[in-house]
PDB file as gemmi writes it, atoms N, CA and C in Angstrom:
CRYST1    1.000    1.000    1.000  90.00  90.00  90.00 P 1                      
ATOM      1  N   UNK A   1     -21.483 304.155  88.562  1.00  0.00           N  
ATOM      2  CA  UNK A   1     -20.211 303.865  89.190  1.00  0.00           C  
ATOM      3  C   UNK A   1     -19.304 303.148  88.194  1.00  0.00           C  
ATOM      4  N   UNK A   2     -18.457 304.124  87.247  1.00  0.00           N  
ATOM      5  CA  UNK A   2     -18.075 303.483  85.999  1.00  0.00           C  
ATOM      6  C   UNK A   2     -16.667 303.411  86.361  1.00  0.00           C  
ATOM      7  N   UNK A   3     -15.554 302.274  86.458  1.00  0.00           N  
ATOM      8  CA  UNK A   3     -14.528 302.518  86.644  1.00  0.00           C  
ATOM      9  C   UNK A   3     -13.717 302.519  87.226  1.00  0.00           C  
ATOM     10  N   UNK A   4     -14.621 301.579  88.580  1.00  0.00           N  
ATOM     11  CA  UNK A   4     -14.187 301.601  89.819  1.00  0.00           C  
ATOM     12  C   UNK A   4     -14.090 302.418  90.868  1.00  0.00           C  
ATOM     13  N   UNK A   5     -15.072 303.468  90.544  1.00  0.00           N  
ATOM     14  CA  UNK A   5     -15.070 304.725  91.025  1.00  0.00           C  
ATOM     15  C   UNK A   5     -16.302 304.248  92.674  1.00  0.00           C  
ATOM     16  N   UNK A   6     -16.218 303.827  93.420  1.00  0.00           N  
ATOM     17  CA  UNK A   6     -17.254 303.084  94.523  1.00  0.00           C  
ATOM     18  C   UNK A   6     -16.932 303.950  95.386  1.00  0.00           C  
ATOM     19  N   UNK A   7     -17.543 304.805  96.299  1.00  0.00           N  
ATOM     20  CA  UNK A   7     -18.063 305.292  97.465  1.00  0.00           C  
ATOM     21  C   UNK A   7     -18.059 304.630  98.244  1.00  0.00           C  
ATOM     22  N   UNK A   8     -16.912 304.423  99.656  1.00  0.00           N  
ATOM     23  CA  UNK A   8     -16.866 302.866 100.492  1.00  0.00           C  
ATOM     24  C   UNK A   8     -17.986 303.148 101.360  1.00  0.00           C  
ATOM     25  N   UNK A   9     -17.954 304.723 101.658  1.00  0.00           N  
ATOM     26  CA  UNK A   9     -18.850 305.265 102.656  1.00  0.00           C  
ATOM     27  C   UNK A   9     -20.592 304.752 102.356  1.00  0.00           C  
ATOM     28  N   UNK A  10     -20.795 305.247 101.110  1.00  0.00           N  
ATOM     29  CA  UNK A  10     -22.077 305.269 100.610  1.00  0.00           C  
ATOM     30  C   UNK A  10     -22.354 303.707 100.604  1.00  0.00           C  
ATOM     31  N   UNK A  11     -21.727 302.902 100.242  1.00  0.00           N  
ATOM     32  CA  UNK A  11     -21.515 301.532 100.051  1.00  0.00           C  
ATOM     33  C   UNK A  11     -21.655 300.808 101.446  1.00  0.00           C  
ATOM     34  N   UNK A  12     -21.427 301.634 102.266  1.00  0.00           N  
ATOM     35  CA  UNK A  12     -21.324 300.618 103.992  1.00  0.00           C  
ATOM     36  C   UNK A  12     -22.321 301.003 104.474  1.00  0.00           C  
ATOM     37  N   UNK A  13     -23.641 302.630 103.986  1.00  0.00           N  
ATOM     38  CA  UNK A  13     -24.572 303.181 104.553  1.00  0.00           C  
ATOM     39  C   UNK A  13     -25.239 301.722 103.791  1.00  0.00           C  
ATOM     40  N   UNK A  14     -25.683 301.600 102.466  1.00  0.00           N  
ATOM     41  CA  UNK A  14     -26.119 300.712 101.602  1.00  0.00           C  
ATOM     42  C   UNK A  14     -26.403 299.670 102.676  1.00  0.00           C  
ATOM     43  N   UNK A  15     -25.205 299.040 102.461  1.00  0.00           N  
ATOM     44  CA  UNK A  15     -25.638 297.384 103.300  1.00  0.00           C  
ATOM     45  C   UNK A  15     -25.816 297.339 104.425  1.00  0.00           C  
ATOM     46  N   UNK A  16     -25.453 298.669 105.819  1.00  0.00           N  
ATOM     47  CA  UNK A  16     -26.286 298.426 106.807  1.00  0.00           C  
ATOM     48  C   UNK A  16     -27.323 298.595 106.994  1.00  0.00           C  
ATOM     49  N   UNK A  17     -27.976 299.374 106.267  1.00  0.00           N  
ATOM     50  CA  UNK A  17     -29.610 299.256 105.748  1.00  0.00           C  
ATOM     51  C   UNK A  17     -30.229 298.001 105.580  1.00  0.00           C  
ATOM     52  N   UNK A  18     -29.819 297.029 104.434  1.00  0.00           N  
ATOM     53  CA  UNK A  18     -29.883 296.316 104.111  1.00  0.00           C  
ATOM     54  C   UNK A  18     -30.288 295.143 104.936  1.00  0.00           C  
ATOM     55  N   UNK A  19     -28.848 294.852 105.564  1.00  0.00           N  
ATOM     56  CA  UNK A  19     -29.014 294.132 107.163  1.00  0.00           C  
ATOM     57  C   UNK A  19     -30.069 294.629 108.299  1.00  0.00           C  
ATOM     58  N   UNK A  20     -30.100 295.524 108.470  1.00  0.00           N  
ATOM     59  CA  UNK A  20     -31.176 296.336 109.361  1.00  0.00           C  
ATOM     60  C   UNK A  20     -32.288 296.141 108.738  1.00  0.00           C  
ATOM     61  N   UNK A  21     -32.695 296.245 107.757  1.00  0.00           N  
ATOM     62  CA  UNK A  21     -33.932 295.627 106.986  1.00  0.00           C  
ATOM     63  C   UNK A  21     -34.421 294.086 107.100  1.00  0.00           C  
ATOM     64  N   UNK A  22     -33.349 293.278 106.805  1.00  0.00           N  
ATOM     65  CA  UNK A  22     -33.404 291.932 107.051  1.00  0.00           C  
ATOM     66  C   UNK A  22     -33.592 291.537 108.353  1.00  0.00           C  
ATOM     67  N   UNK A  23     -33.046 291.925 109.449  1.00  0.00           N  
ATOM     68  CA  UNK A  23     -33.610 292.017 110.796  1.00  0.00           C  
ATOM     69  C   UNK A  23     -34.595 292.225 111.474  1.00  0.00           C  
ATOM     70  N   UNK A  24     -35.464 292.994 110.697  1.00  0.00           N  
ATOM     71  CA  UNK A  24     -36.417 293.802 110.912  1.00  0.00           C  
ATOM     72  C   UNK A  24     -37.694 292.504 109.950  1.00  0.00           C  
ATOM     73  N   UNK A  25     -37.101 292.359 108.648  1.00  0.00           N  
ATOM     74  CA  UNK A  25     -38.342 291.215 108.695  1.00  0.00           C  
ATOM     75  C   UNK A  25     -37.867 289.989 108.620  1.00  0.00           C  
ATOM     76  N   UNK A  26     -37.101 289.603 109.325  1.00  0.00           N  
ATOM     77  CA  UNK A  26     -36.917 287.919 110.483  1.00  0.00           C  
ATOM     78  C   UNK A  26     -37.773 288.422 111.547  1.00  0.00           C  
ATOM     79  N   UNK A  27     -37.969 289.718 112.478  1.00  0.00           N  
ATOM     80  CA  UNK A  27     -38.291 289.806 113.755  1.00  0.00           C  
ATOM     81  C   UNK A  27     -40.053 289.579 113.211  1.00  0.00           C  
ATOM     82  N   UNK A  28     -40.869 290.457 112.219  1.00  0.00           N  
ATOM     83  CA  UNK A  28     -42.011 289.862 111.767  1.00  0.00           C  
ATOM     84  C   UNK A  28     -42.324 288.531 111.322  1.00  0.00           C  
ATOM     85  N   UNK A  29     -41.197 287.990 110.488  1.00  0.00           N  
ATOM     86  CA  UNK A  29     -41.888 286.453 110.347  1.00  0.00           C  
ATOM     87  C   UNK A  29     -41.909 285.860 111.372  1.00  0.00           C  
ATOM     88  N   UNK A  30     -41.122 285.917 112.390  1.00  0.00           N  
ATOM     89  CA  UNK A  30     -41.042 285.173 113.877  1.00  0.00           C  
ATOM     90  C   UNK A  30     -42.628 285.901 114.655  1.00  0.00           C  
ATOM     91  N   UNK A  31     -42.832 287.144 114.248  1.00  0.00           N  
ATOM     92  CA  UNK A  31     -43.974 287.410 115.017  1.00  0.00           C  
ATOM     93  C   UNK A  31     -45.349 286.465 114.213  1.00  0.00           C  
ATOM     94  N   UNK A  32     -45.726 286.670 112.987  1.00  0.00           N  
ATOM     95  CA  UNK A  32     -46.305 285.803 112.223  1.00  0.00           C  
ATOM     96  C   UNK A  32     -46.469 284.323 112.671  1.00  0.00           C  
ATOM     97  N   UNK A  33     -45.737 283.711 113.086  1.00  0.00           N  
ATOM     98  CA  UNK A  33     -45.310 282.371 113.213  1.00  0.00           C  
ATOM     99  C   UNK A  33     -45.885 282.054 114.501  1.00  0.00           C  
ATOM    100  N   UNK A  34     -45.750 283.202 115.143  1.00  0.00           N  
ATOM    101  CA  UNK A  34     -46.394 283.012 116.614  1.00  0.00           C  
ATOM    102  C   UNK A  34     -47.944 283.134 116.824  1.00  0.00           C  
ATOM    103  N   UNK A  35     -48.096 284.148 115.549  1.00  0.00           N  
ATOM    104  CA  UNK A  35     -49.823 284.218 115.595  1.00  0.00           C  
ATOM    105  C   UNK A  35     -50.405 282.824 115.184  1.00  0.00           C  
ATOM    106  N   UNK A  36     -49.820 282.385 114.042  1.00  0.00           N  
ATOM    107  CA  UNK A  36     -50.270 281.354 113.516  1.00  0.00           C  
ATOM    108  C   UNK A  36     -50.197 280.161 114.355  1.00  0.00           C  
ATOM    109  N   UNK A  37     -49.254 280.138 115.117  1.00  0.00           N  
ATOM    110  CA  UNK A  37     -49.216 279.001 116.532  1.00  0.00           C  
ATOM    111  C   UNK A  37     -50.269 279.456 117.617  1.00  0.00           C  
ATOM    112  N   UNK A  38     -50.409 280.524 117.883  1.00  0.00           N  
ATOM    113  CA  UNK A  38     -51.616 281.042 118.338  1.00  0.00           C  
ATOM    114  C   UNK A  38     -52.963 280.519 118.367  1.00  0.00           C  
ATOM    115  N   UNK A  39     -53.231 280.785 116.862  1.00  0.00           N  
ATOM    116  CA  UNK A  39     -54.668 280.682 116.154  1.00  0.00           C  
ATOM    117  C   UNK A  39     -54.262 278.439 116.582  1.00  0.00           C  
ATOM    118  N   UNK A  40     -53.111 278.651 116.272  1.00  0.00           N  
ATOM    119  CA  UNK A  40     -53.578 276.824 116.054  1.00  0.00           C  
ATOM    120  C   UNK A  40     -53.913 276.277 117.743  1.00  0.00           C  
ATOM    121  N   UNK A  41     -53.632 276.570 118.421  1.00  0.00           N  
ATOM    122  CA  UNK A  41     -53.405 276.694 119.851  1.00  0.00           C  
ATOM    123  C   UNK A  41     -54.908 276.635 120.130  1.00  0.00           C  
ATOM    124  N   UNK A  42     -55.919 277.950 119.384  1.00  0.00           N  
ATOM    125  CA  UNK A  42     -57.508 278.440 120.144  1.00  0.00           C  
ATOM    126  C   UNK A  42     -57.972 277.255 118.987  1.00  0.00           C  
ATOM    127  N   UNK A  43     -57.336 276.070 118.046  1.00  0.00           N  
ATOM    128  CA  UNK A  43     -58.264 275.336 117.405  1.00  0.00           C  
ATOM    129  C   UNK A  43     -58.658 275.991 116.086  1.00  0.00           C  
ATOM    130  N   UNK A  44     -57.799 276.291 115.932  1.00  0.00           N  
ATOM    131  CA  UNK A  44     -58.059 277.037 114.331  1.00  0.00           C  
ATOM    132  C   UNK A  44     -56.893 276.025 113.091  1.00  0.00           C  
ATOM    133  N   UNK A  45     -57.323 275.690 112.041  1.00  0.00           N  
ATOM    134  CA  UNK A  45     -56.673 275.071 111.501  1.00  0.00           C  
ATOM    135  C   UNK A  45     -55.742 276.277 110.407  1.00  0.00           C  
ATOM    136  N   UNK A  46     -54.600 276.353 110.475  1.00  0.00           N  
ATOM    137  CA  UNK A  46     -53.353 276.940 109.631  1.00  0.00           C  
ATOM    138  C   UNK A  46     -53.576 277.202 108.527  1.00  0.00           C  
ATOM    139  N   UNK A  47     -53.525 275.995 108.057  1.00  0.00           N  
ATOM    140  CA  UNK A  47     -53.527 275.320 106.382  1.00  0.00           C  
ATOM    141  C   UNK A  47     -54.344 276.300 105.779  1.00  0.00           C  
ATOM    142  N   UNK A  48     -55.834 276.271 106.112  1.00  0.00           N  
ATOM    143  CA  UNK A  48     -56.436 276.947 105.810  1.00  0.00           C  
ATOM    144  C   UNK A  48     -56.758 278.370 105.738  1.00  0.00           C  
ATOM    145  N   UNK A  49     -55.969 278.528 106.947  1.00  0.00           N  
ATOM    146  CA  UNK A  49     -55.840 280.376 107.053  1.00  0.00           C  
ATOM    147  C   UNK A  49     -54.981 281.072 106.186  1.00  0.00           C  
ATOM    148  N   UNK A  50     -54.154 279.957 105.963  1.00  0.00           N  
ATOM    149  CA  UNK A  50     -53.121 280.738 105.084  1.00  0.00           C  
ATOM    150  C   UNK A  50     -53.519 280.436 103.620  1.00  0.00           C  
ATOM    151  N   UNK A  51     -54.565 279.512 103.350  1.00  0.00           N  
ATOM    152  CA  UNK A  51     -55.383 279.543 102.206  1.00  0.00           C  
ATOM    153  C   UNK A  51     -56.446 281.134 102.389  1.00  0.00           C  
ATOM    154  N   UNK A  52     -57.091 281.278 103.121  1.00  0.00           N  
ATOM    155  CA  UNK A  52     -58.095 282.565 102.987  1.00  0.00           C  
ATOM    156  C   UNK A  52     -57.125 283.749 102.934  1.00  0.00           C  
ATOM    157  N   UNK A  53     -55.942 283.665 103.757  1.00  0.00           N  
ATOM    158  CA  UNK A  53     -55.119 285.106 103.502  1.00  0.00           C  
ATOM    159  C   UNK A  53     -53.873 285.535 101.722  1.00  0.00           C  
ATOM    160  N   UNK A  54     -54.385 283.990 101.049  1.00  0.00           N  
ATOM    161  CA  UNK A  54     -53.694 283.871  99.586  1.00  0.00           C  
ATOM    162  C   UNK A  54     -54.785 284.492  99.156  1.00  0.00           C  
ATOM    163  N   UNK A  55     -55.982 283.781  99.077  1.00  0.00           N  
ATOM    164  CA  UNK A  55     -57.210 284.640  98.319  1.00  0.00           C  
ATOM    165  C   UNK A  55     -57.384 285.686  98.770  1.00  0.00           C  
ATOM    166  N   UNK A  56     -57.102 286.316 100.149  1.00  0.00           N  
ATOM    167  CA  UNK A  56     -57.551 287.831 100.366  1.00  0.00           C  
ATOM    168  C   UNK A  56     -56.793 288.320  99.614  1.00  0.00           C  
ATOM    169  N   UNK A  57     -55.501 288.043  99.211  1.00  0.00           N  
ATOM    170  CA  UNK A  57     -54.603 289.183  98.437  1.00  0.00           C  
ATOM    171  C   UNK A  57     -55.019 288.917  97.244  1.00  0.00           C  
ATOM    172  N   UNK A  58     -55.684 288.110  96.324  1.00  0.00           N  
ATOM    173  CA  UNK A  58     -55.926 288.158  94.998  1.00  0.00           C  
ATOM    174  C   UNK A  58     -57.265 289.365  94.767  1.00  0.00           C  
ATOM    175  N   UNK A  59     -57.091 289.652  93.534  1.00  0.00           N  
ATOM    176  CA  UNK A  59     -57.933 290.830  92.849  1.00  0.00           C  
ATOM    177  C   UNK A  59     -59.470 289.913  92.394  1.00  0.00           C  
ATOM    178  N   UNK A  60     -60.199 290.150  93.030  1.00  0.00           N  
ATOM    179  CA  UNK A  60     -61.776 289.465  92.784  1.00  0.00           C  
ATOM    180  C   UNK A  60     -61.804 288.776  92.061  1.00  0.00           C  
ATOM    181  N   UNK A  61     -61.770 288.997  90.361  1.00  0.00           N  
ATOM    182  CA  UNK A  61     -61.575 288.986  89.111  1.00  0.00           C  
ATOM    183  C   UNK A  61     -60.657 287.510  89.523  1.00  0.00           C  
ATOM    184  N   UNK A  62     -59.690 287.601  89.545  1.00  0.00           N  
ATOM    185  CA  UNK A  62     -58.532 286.093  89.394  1.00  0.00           C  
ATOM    186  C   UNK A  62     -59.078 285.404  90.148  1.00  0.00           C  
ATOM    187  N   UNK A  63     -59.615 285.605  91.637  1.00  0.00           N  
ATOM    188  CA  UNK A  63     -60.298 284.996  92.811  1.00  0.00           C  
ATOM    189  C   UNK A  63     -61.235 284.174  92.167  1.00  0.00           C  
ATOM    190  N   UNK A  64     -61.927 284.632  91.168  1.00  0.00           N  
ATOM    191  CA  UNK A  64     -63.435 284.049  90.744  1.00  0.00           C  
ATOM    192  C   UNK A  64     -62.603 283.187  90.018  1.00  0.00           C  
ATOM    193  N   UNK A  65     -61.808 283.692  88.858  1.00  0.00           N  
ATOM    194  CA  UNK A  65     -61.453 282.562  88.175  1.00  0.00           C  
ATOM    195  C   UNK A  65     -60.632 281.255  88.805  1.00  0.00           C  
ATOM    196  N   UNK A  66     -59.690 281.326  89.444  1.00  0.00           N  
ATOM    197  CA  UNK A  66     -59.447 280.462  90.489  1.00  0.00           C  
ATOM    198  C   UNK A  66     -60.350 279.221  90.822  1.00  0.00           C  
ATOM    199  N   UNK A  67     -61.151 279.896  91.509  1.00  0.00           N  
ATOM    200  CA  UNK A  67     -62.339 279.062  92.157  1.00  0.00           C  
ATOM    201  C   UNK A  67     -63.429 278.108  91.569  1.00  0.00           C  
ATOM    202  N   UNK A  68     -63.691 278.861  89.967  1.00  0.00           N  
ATOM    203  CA  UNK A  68     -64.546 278.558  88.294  1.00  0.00           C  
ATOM    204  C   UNK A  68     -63.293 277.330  88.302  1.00  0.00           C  
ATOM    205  N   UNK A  69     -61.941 277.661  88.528  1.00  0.00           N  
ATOM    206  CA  UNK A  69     -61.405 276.580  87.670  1.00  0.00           C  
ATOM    207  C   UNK A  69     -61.012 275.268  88.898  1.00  0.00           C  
ATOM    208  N   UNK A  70     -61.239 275.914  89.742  1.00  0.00           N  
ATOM    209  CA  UNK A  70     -61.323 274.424  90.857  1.00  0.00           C  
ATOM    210  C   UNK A  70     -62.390 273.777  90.868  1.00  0.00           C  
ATOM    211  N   UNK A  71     -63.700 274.263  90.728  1.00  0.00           N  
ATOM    212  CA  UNK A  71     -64.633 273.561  90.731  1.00  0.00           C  
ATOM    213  C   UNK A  71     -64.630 272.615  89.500  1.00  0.00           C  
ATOM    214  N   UNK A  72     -64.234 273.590  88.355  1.00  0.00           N  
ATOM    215  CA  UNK A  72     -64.385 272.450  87.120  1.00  0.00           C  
ATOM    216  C   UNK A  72     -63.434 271.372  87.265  1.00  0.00           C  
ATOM    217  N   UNK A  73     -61.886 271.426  87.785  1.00  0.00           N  
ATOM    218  CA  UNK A  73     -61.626 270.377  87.683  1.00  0.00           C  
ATOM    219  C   UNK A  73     -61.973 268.975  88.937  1.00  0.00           C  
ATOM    220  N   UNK A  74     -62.487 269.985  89.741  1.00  0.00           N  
ATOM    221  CA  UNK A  74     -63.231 268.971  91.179  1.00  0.00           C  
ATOM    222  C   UNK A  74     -64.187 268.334  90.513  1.00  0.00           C  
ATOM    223  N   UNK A  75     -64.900 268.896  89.667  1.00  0.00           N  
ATOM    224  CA  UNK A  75     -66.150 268.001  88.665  1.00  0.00           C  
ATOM    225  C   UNK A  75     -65.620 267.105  87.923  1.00  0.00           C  
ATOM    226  N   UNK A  76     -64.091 267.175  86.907  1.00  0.00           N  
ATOM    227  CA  UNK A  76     -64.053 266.545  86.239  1.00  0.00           C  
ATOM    228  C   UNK A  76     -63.317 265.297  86.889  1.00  0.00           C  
ATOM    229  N   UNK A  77     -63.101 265.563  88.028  1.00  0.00           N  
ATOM    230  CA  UNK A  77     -62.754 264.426  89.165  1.00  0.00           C  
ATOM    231  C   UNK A  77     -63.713 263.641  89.421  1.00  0.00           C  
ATOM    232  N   UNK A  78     -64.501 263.937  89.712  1.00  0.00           N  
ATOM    233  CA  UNK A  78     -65.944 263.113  90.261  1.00  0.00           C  
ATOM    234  C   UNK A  78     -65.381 263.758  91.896  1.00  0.00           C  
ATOM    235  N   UNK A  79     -65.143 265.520  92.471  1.00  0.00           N  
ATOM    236  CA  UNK A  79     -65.188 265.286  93.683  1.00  0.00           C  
ATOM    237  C   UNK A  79     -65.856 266.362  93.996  1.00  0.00           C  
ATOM    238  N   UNK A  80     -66.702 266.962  93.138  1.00  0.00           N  
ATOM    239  CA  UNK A  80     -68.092 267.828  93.498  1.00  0.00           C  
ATOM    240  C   UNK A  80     -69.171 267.219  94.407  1.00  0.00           C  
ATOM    241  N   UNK A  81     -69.523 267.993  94.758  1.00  0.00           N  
ATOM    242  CA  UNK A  81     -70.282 267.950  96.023  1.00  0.00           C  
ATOM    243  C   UNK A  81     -71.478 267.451  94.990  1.00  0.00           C  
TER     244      UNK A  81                                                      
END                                                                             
C-alpha cells in the first residue's frame, strides 16, 4: 500500500475482525477465570494450577532443566528437603 493508495473497504473488513477477535478472547478469559474460581471454590489451590498448566506447556527437555535448576538453587539455599 505505497502512496496512500488504502482500501477503506478492505481496511474496515481488517479491524472488524480484529475487534470480533478481541471479543471473542475477553469472552474466554472471563470463561477461564470462572474455572479457576471454580477449582478454588471445590478447594483446589490456583497458584499452583497455574504453575502445573506453565509446565504442561513446556517441552520435557526445558521442563527437566527448569526443575535441575530449582533444585540446585533450593540446595544452595539450604531449602532442600
Amino acid at each position: 500500500m505505497s502512496g496512500g493508495n488504502v482500501s477503506a473497504e478492505q481496511l474496515r473488513l481488517f479491524i472488524e475482525r480484529i475487534e470480533r477477535l478481541n471479543e471473542e478472547k475477553q469472552g474466554i478469559a472471563d470463561d477461564i477465570k470462572d474455572v479457576f474460581a471454580e477449582s478454588k471454590g471445590q478447594g483446589y489451590d490456583v497458584k499452583t494450577m497455574r504453575s502445573i498448566i506453565k509446565l504442561r506447556k513446556m517441552e520435557r527437555d526445558a521442563r527437566m532443566e527448569q526443575e535441575a535448576l530449582l533444585e540446585t538453587y533450593k540446595t544452595a539455599l539450604g531449602l532442600a528437603d
